[in-house]
N, C-alpha and C positions, 0 to 999 in steps of 0.2 A: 078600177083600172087606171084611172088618173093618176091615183098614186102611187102606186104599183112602178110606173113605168117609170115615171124619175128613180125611185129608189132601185132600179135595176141597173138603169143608167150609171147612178152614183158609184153603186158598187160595181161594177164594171173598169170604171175609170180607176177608181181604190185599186183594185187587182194588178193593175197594170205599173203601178211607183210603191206600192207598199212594202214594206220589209217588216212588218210584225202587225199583232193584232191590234192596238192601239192607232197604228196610220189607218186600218179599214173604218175602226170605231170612228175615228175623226173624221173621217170622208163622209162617214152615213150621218155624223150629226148635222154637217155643211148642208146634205140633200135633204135635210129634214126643216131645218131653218127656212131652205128654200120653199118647200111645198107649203107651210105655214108661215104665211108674212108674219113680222112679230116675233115668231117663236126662239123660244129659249130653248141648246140642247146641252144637257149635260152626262156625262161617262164617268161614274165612281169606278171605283177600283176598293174592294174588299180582300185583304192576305185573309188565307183560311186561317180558320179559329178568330178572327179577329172582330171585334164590333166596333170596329170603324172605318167610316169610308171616307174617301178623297177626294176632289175631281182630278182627274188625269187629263183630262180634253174636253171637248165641246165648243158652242157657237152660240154668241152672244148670254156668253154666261155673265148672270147679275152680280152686280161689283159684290153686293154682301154675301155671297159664295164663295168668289174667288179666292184659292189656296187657303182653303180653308177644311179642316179634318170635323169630320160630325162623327156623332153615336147613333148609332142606328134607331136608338129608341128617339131619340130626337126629333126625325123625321117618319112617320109612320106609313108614308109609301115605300121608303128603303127599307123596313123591317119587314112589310107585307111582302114585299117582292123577294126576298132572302127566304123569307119562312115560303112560299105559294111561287115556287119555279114556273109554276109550268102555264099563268096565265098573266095577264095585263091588267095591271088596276090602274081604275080611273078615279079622278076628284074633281066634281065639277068648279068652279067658279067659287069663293065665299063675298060676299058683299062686305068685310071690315079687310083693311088692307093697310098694316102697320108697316112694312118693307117692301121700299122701293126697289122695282129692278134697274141694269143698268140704263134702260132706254125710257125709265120713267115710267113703265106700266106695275101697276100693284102687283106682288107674285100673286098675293093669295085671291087678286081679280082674275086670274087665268087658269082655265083648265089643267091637268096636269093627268101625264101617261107616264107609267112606271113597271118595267118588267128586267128580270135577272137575263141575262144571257147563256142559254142553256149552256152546261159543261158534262164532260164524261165525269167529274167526280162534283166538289160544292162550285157552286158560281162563283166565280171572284169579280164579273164587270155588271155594271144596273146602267141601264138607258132612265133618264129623266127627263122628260119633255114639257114646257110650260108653252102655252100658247093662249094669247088674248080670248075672251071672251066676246069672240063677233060670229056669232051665228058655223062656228065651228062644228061640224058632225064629231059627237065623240067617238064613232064607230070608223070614222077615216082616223083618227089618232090610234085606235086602239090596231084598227091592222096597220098602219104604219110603223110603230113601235114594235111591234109583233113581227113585221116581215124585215126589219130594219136586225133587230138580236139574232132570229136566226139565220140569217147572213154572215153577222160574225162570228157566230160560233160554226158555220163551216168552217170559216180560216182558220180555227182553232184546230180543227183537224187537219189542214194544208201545211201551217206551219209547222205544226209537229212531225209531220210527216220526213223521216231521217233519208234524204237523197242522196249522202255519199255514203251510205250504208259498206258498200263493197270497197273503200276509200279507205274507210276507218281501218275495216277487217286488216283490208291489207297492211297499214299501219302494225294493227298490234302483233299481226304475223310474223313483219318485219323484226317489231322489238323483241319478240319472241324468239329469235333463232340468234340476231345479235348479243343477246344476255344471256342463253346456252350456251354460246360459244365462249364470251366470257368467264362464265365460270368453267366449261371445260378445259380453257388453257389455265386454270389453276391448279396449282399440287395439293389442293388439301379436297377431301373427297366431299362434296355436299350432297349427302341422300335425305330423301325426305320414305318415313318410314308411318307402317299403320300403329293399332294399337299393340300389336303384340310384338312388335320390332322386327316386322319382315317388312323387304323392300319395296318401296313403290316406283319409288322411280330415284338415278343415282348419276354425277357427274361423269366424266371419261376417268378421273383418279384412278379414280376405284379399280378400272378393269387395268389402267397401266400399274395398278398396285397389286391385283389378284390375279389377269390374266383371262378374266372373266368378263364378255363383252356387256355394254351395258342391255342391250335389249334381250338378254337373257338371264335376268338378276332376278327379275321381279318376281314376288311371293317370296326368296329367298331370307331367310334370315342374316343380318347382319354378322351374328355372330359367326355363322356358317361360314361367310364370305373372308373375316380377318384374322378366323383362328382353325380353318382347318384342320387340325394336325390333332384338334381337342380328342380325348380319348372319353368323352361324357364322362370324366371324373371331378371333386369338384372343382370349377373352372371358376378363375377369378372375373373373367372377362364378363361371360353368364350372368354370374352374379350381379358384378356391375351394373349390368345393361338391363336387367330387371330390377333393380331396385330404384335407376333411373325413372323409369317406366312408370314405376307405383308412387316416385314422387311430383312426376310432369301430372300426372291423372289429378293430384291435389293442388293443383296450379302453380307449380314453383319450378325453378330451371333447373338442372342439374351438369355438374360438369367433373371428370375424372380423369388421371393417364394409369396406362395399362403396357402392360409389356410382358410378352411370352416364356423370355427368359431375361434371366439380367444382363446377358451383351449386347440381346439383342436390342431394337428399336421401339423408342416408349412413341406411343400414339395418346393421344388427347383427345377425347370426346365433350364433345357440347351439346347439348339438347335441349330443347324447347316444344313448348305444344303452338301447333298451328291453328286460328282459329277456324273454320271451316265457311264455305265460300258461302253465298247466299244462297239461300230457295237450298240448302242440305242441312236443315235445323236437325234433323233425325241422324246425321253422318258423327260419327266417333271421329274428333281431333284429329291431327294427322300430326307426327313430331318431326319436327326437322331434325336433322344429325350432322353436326361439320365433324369432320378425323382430319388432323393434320399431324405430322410425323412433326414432334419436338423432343429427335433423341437430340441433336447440335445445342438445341434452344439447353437441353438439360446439364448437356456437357459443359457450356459457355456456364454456367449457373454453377455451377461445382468448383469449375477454374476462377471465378469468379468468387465464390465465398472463402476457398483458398487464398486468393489474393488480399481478400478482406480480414482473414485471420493474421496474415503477415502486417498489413496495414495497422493491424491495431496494436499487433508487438511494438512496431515501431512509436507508433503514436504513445504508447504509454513510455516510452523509453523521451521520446522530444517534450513528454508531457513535465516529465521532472525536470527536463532542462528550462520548461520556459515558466516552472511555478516561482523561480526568484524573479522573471522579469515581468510577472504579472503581479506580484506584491508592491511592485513599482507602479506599476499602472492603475492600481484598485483606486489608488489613493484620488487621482489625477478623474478617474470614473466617478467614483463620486463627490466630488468638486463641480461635476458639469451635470451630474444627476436631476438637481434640482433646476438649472437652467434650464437643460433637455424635457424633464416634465411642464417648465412653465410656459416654454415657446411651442410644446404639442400644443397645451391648452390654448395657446391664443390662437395658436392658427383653427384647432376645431373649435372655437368660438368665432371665429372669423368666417372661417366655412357655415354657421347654424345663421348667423348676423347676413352674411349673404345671401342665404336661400330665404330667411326671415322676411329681408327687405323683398326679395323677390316674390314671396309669398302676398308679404301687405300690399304690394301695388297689384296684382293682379286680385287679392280682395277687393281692393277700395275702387278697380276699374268696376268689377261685379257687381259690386253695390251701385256706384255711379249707376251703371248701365239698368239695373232695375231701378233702380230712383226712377228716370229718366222716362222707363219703358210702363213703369206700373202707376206713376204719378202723371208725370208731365205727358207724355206720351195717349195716356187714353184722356188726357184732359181736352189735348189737343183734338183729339180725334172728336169727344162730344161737342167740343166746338166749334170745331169743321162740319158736322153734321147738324147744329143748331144753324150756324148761318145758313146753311142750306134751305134749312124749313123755314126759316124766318122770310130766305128770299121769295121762295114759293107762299110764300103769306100773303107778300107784296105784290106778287104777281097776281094774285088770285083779288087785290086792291082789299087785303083784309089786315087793316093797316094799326089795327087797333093788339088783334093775336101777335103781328108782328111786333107791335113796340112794347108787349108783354115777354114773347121769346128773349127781344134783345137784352132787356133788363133783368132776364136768368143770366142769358149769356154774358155779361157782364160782372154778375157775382161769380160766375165761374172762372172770367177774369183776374177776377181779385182772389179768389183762394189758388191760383195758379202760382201767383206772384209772390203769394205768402209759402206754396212750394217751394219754389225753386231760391227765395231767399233761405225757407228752411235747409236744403243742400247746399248752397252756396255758405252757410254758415256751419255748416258740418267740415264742409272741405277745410276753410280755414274762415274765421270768424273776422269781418272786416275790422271789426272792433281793436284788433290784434295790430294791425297797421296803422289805423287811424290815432288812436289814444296811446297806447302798451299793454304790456302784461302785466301789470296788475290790474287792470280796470277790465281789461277780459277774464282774467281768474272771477272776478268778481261777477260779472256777466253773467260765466259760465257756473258758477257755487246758486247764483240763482236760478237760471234754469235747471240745474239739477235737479235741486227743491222743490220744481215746480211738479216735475217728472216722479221723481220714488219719494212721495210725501211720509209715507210712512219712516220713514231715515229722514231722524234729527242733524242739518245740518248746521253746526259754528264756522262761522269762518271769519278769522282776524289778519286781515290784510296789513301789515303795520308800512308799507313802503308805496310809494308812490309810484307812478308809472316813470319819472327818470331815475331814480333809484334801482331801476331794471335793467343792467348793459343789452343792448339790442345784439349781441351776439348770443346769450343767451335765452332771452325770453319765449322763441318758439319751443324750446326745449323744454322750460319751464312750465309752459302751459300744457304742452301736451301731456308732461309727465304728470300733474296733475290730474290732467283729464283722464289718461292712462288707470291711475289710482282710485280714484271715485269709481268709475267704474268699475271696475275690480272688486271695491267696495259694493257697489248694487249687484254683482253676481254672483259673487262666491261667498261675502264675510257673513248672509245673514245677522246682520250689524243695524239698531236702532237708531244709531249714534254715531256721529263720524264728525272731526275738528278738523280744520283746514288753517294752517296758520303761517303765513311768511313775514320776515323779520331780519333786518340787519346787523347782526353779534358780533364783535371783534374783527370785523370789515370783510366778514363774509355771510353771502346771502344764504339764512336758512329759510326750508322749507319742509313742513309738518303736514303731517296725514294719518291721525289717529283713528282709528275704530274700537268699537269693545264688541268683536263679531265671532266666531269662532276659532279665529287664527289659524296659525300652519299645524301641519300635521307633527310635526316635533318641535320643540320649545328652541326656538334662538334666543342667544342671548343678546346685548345690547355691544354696538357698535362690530358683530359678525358681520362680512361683506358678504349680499347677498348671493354672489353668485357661490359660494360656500356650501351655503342652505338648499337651493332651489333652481333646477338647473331650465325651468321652463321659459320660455321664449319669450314670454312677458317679460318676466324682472331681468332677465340680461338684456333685453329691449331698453329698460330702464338704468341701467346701471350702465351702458355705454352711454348713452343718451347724458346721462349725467357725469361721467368722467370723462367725456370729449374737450370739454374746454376745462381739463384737473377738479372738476367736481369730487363727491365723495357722495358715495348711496349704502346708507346702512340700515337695517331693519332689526327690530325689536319683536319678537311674536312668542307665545306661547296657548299651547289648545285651549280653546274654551275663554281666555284673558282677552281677546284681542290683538290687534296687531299696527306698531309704530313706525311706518315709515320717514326718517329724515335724510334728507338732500342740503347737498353745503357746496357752494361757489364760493370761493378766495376771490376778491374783486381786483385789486392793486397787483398782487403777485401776479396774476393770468394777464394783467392788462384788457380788464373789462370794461373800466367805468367809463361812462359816457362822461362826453366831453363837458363840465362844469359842476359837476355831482362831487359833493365831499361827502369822505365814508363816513359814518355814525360813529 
């Protein structure tokens, strides 16, 4: 009865501010916390079909829970209570206690009460109850949890409970007599018919078109209704309207015009099968029927292809007149032909170059962001949670476990460090500002090595880092780096040269493999974007014609494949200030 009576309280109060079942759940876990000094409440939330739960609420939920999604199998009081509705399992106390709660007590030092909250179909909310290990009756936990669910699963009935039932009705009423009304101020007649094309129910058209009121149509056949006058001989209309029938039954639509005599007025039929409403699986389709009168529509249609017969006399008659002024013009047309194809080209290579770069920056953030999240991030985290234990070492005057803690946490330190330079040399390599680009090519041909050992790599650097104009060298290196790569993923290639060199006062730069090459054989000094129109090598060949470079590729299947890159140094106005060309 002690307990009883707060949890009545609670729920009482709940009742009174709540607006869903979630505010009650959270009010009962508050009165639960209360009746158990200590205690932890927590409220999953299970979507049917699903094997995982969430916390949605609770009170002094332990930080290594909080917004956090489990498997049911994970935790085996949430599996027990999912599979076994209809009772409260309990676990008493275990004496090893690896995770802290938030207030500092071991979870797995505390009792724990666990039961689904009854529902009209699968449960979808679990009560979790953790409460210290001090002389606590498992049996006041087990009926407090117990009288705590089925409280909420009343509300579950309250809420559901539809109060503007007569609100709605009257709503759909409403719309129901406004979109009758609508369609009967339209002139084309909308009947909806059964299987055998008798009437079920039909707009006002109909009767200002037959005279025939509509609450006297029904059973009626259509055909009855627009052709009167049929003498059951054979009737084209008849016809129609049953072959329709036999085609809607095979699920396709059908649509015809029809007309009694030829002065008279052509009518248009459409038809369609209607699915059949819920809870009438057993019901035969119903077909809808629009008839709209398109004799005008037909007439405009005939004055109209008339019109277009004359139009075209004509046009063949202005046609001879303007074939000497288009002889004139051919010439002038393709003069601009070949401009007109090379400015489409640029512009859709500008447009691929656009979304391209848009593309690699929200890659390279992605990446960032899991670097960040999957490295430095939980490094963070075990470090944060070492110091923690290290202080509680110290506190506990066990000062010896603590100075052994610190000097883990301190090589975790240093592999942090050696992280976050590793991404910070991804992003761009310090190397790359400090020294130049060729002392980072070289940097980087090493670590490659170090990475796809299996691939022989040469690399003959012949220039020095001033010999590198600093307007091109990011370009430089990445296109490199760009290529090797490419190398370790596609060439299957044992062997790959790296070589840059200053020839006739322009800088080359070599990237040979013997790996499988492209799928058709280019030949030697083809521009790539020719060959291959993928986002990489136009990546690179912008890259490298930006400041008048030249990117031409060499490949054939199975031979390998020779990429060269050439900077003009003096013509472009690259050389760094005191650099004479070779």
């Amino acid at each position: 009865m002690l307990t009883t009576l707060p949890l009545l309280r609670g729920f009482e109060e709940a009742l009174g501010s709540a607006k869903s079942i979630r505010d009650v759940a959270s009010a009962m876990s508050e009165t639960l916390a209360k009746i158990f000094p200590g205690a932890s409440c927590m409220v999953f939330e299970i979507p049917e079909g699903s094997d995982t739960a969430r916390i949605v609420t609770g009170t002094n939920v332990p930080a290594a829970w909080a917004m956090r999604a489990v498997k049911l199998y994970e935790i085996k009081l949430l599996a027990d209570a999912m599979k076994h509705v209809n009772r409260v399992h309990i676990r008493k106390a275990m004496s090893a206690a690896p995770v802290s709660s938030e207030q500092g007590m071991p979870i797995t030092a505390c009792h724990a009460a666990c039961a689904a909250v009854p529902a009209d179909g699968a449960p979808s909310h679990v009560f979790l109850l953790l409460v210290p290990d001090a002389a606590i009756p498992l049996d006041s936990m087990r009926m407090a949890v117990d009288l705590s669910r089925r409280m909420v699963s009343g509300t579950t009935r309250m809420f559901a409970d539809d109060s503007s039932r007569e609100t709605v009705l009257s709503q759909i009423y409403t719309a129901k007599m406004e979109w009758e009304s609508v369609v009967d101020a339209a002139e084309v007649v909308a009947a909806l018919l059964d299987h055998e094309g008798q009437v079920v129910r039909a707009s006002q058209a109909l009767t200002r078109w037959t005279g025939h009121p509509v609450d006297r149509i029904r059973g009626r056949a259509l055909h009855d209704l627009l052709h009167p006058a049929c003498e059951h001989a054979p009737c084209m209309l008849r016809g129609a309207l049953k072959n329709s029938l036999n085609q809607i039954v095979s699920g396709k639509a059908a649509t015809f015009e029809w007309s009694s005599e030829p002065a008279s007025r052509v009518l248009k039929f459409e038809l369609r099968s209607v699915a059949p409403a819920a809870g009438t699986a057993n019901i035969r389709p119903r077909i809808s029927c629009i008839v709209s009168d398109v004799t005008e529509l037909n007439a405009a249609g005939r004055r109209i292809t008339a019109l277009n017969e004359h139009l075209e006399a004509r046009i063949v008659e202005r046609t001879a007149e303007l074939q000497h002024s288009n002889e004139k013009l051919r010439e002038a047309i393709e003069r601009h032909k070949v401009t007109s194809a090379s400015l489409a080209r640029s512009r859709e290579n500008l447009a691929k170059l656009s979304n391209q770069l848009i593309e690699a920056q929200e890659l390279e953030r992605k990446r960032i962001a899991l670097d960040l999240h999957d490295s430095v991030g939980q490094s963070l985290t075990a470090i944060k949670f070492s110091l923690e234990h290290a202080a509680a070492l110290v506190d506990r005057d066990r000062k010896a476990d603590a100075h052994a803690s610190l000097e883990r946490i301190a090589g975790r330190v240093g592999d942090l460090l050696r992280e976050v330079r590793h991404i910070s040399m991804n992003l761009r390599p310090t190397i790359l500002d400090d020294l130049g680009a060729a002392s980072a090519v070289r940097y980087f041909c090493r670590e490659w090595s170090a990475i796809y050992k299996a691939i022989q790599l040469t690399a003959e650097i012949d220039v020095e880092d001033s010999d590198v104009p600093d307007a091109i060298s990011t370009d430089l290196f990445r296109t490199i780096q760009e290529l090797l790569n490419n190398v370790a993923r596609h060439a299957a290639a044992d062997k790959v040269y790296v070589g840059i060199e200053i020839e006739q006062n322009c800088l080359q730069v070599t990237v040979r493999d013997n790996g499988r090459g492209m799928p058709e054989r280019v030949e030697p000094g083809v521009n790539v974007a020719h060959v291959s129109d993928s986002r990489g090598m136009r990546g690179l060949r912008e890259r490298t014609s930006h400041f008048g470079g030249a990117f031409q590729v060499t490949s054939e299947p199975g031979c390998g494949t020779e990429v060269r890159l050439t900077w003009p140094l003096e013509p472009a106005g690259l050389m760094n200030e005191g650099v004479r060309p070779h």
